[in-house]
C-alpha positions in Angstrom: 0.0 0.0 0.0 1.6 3.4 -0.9 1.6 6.0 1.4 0.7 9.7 1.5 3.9 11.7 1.4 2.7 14.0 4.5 2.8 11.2 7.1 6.5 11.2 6.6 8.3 13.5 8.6 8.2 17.2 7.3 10.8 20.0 6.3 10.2 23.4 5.9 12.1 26.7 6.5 11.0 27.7 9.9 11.7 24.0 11.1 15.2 23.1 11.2 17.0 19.8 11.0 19.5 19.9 14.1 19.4 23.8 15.0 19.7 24.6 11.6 17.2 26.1 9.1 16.9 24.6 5.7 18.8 27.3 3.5 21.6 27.9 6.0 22.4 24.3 4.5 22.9 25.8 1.3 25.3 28.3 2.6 27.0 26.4 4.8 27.5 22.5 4.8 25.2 21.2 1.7 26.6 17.6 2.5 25.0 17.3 5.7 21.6 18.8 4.3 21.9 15.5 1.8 22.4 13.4 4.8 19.6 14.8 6.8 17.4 14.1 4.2 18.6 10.8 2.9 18.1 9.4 6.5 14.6 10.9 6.6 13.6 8.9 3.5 13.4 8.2 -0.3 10.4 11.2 -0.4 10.6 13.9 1.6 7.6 16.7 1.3 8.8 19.9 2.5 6.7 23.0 2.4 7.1 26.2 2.8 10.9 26.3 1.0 11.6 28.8 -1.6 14.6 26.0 -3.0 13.3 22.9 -2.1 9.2 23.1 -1.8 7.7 20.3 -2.6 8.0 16.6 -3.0 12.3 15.7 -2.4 13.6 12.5 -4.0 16.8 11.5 -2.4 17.7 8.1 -3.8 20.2 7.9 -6.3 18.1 5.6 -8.6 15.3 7.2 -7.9 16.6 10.4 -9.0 17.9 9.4 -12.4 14.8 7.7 -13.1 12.7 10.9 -12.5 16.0 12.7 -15.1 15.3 9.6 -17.8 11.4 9.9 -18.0 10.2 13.5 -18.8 6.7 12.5 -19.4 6.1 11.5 -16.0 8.4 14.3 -14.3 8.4 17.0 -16.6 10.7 20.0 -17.0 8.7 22.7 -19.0 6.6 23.0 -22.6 9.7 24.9 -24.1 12.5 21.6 -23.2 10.0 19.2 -23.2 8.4 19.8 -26.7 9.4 17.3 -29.7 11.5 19.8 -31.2 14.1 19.7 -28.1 15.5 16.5 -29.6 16.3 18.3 -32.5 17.7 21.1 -31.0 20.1 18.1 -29.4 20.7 16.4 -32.7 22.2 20.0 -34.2 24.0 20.6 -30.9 25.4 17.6 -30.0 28.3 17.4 -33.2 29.3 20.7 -32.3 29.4 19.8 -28.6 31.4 16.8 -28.7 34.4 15.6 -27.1 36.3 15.6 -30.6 34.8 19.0 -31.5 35.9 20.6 -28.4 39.4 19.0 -28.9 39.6 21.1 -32.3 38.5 24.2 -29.9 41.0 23.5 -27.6 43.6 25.9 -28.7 41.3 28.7 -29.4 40.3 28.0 -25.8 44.0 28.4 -24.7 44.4 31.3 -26.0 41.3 33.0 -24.7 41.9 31.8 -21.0 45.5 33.3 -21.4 44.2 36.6 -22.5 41.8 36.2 -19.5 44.6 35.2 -16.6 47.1 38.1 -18.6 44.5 41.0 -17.8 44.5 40.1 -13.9 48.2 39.3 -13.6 50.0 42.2 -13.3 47.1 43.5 -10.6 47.8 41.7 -7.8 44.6 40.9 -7.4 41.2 40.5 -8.6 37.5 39.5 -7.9 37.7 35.8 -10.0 33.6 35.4 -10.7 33.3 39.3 -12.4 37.1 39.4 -13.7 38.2 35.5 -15.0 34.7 33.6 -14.7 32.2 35.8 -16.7 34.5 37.5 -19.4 36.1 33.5 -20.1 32.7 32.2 -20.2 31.5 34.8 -22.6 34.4 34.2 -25.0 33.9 30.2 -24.9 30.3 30.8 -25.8 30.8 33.0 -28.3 33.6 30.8 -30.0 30.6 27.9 -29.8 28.4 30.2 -31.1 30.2 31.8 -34.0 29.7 35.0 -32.6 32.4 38.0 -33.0 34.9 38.0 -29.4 34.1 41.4 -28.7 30.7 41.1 -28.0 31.6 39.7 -24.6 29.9 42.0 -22.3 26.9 42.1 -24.3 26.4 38.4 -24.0 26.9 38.6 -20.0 24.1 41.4 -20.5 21.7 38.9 -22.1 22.2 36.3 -20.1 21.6 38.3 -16.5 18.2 39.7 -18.2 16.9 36.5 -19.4 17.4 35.2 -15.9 15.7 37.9 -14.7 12.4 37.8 -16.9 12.5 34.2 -16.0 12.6 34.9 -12.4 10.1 37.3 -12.3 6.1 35.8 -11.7 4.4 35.2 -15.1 1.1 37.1 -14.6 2.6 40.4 -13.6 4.4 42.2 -16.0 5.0 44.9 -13.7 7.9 42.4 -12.1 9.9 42.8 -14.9 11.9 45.7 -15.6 12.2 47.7 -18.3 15.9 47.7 -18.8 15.9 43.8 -18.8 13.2 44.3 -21.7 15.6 46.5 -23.4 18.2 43.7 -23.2 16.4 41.0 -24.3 14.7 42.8 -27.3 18.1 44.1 -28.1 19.6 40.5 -27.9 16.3 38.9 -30.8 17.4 42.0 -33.1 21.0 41.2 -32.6 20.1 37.1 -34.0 18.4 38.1 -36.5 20.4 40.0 -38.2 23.6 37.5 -37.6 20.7 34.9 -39.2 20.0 37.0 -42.0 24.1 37.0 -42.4 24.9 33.7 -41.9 22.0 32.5 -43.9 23.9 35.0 -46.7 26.7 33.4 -46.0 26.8 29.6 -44.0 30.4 28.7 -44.5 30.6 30.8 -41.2 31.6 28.1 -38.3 29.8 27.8 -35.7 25.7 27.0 -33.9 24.3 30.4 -35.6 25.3 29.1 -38.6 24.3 25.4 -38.3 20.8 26.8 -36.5 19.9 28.3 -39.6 21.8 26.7 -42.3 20.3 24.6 -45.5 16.3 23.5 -45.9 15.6 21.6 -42.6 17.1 24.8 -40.9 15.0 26.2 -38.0 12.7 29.3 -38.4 14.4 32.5 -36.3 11.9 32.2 -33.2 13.2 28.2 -32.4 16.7 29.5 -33.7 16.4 32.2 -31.4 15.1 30.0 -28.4 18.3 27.4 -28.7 20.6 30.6 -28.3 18.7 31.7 -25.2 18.9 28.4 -24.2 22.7 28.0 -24.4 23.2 31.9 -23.3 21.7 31.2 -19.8 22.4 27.6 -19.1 26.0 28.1 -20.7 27.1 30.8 -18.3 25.5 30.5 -15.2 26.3 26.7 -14.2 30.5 27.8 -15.2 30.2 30.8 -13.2 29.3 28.5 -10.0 32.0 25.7 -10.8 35.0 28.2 -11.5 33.7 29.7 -7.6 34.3 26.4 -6.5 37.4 25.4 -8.0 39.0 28.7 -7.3 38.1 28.4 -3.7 39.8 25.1 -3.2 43.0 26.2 -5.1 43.1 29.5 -2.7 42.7 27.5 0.3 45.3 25.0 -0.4 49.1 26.0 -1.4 50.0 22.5 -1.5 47.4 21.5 -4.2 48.2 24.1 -6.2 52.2 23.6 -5.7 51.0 19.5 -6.5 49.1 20.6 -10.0 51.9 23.0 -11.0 53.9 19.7 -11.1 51.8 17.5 -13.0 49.5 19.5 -14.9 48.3 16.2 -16.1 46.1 16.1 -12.8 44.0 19.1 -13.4 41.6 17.3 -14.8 40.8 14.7 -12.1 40.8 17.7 -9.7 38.2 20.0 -11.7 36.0 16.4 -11.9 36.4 16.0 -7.9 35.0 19.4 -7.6 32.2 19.4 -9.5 31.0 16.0 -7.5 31.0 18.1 -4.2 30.1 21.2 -5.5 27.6 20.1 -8.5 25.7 23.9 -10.1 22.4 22.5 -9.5 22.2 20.2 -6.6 18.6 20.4 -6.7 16.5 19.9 -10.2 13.0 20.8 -10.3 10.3 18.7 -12.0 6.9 18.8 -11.9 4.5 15.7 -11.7 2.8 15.5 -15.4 0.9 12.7 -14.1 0.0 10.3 -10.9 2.8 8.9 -9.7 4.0 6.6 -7.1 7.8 7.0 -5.9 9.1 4.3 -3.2 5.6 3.8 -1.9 5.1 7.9 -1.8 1.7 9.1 -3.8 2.6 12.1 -5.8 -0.5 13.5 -8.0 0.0 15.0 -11.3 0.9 19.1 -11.2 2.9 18.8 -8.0 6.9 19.9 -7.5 9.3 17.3 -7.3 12.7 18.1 -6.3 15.6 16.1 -7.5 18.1 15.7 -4.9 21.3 15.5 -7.1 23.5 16.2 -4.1 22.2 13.6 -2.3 21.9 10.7 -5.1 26.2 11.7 -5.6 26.7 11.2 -1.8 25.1 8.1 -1.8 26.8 7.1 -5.0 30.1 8.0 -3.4 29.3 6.3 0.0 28.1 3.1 -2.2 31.8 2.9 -4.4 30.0 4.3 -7.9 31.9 6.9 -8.8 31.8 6.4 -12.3 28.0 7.3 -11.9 29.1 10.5 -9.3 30.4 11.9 -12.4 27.3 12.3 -14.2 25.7 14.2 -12.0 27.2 17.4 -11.9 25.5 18.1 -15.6 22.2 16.4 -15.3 20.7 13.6 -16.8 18.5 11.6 -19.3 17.3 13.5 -22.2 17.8 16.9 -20.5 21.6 16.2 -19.4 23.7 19.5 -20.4 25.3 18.7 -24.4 28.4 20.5 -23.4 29.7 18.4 -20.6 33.2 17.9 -22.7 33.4 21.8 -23.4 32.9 22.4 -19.6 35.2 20.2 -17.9 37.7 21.5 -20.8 37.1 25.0 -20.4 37.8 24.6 -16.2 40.7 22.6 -17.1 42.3 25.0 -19.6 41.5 28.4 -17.2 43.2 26.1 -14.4 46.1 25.2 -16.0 46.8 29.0 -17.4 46.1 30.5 -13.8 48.6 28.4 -12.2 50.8 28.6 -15.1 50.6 32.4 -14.8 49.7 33.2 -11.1 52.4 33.1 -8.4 51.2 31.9 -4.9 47.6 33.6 -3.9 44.9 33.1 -1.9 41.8 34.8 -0.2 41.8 38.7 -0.4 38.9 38.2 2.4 39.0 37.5 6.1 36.2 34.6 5.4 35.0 32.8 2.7 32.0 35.1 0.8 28.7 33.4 0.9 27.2 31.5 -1.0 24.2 32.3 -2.7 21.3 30.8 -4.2 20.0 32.1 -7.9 19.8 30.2 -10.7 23.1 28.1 -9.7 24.4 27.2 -6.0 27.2 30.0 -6.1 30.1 32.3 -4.3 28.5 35.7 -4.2 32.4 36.6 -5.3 35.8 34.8 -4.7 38.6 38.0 -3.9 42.2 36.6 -4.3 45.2 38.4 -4.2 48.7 37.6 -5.1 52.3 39.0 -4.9 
């Protein structure tokens, strides 16, 4: 017999597991918010949570059967729609691991130029001055979009998360200048469609959005940029937070990576199991559904517990699995998972190649904050 998730014991933010409230978990010690809810069960309901309201799956198999089966736990009309496969099948060539080994030079260079502007400072603020102007100029590259149009991007991207945020029937929430942006941004694409329909030997996703017969119409071509402007930036802005951190905190790492380079890669992976963008996925219910004996109807929240499925994945010895998590899964997971983990190994390896011994310009760690990514608010380092 299944039973109703409210019997189970409940979470919300004015009750606190231990003597903590359920966001200090988020800025303080996420792996013991996993822990505290894997031992309270495979469902959790929690109300009242701004992050984590609703129904809370916290098994790891659980979890990435929720990720593989979008009809039951759906995502929204836009991703869910039959044209998101399509959008994959253009993407993915472009995204691959051999594709990204062709960028890879390009993507030397730029996180050179990056590191090179900071250097001779002393210090600098790495989420506004190395994380957002090196994920602009990734993008772009991916995009086929001219380098200079760096702060414009970063632009977009904070105004589309900022329509998104704001509630659907009041237009009032908005603001204007984030209007400006984004209508700014769709005259922008289409007149780099109009060229690179003109001229398709341009390299690049604009170009292969738009390019030949079965090329999509501006509004999808419009939507897959969007798409790759705000979930492109945002999850590297929280990774390069974390990594940074941990180099800053530990001379010995960073004296360890400096002598085999060859290890940067393993380290950026370790990272990004602990410290994963999105620890929690939303999905909502698109029908009745029963989850480890747990009655969920159809319209309600689900949360995917994605830091809790890679503890228990590490815990259990299945770290191969712990990997995937960090970008997702099923049909949704993130296309550019090899670009990623390249791009943070690259800006790694040309920091340390180019920055003497540093560490926090700060007498604590900044917070972390929640927004569209689990994030440092900002990372000051300084070096001599």
């Amino acid at each position: 017999m299944s039973v109703p998730a409210q019997v189970r014991p409940g979470i919300d933010h004015l009750s606190p597991i231990g003597e903590k409230l359920l966001p200090d978990f988020f800025t303080e010690d996420r792996s013991e918010l996993w822990d505290a809810l894997r031992k309270r069960g495979p469902v959790v309901f929690i109300e009242d949570s701004v992050v984590m309201n609703g129904y809370c799956l916290t098994r790891a198999d659980d979890v990435l059967a929720a990720l593989r089966n979008p009809e039951v736990f759906s995502l929204n009309p836009v991703l869910d729609r039959p044209d998101h496969a399509r959008w994959r099948a253009i993407l993915q060539p472009l995204l691959s691991s051999p594709a990204v080994k062709q960028m890879q030079p390009a993507l030397q260079d730029q996180a050179a130029a990056v590191v090179e502007a900071v250097a001779a400072q002393g210090s600098c603020e790495v989420i506004a001055d190395v994380a957002e102007p090196f994920a602009a100029q990734v993008l772009l590259t991916v995009l086929g979009l001219p380098p200079q149009d760096g702060d414009r991007l970063l632009r977009w991207e904070k105004a589309l998360w900022a329509i998104q945020r704001a509630p659907l029937a009041a237009v009032k929430g908005v603001r204007f200048e984030d209007l400006v942006q984004k209508v700014g941004m769709l005259a922008y694409l289409a007149e780099a469609f109009a060229q690179r329909r003109a001229g398709p030997d341009i390299a690049g996703v604009v170009s292969r959005l738009v390019a030949g017969d079965d090329g999509f119409d501006e509004a999808d071509a419009c939507a897959v940029v969007e798409m790759l402007i705000a979930a492109g930036i945002t999850p590297f802005r929280s990774a390069v937070g974390f990594v940074f951190l941990d180099l800053a905190r530990d001379p010995r790492l960073c004296a360890s990576l400096r002598e085999n380079p060859a290890g940067i890669g393993g380290f950026v992976e370790d990272v990004l199991r602990r410290e994963p963008p999105a620890p929690v996925i939303i999905r909502r219910a698109a029908q009745n559904v029963t989850v480890a004996g747990v009655e969920i109807p159809a319209g309600a929240r689900v949360v995917l517990c994605v830091g809790a499925a890679i503890q228990e994945d590490m815990a259990d010895g299945h770290g191969s699995r712990a990997d995937y998590w960090a970008f997702g899964g099923g049909p949704h997971r993130c296309v550019a998972v090899s670009l990623a983990k390249t791009a943070l190994t690259v800006l790694v390896s040309e920091w340390l190649r180019t920055i003497p011994a540093f560490g926090l310009d700060a007498e604590s760690v900044p917070p972390v904050i929640l927004e569209e990514a689990v994030r440092l608010s900002s990372l000051p380092l300084r070096w001599h």
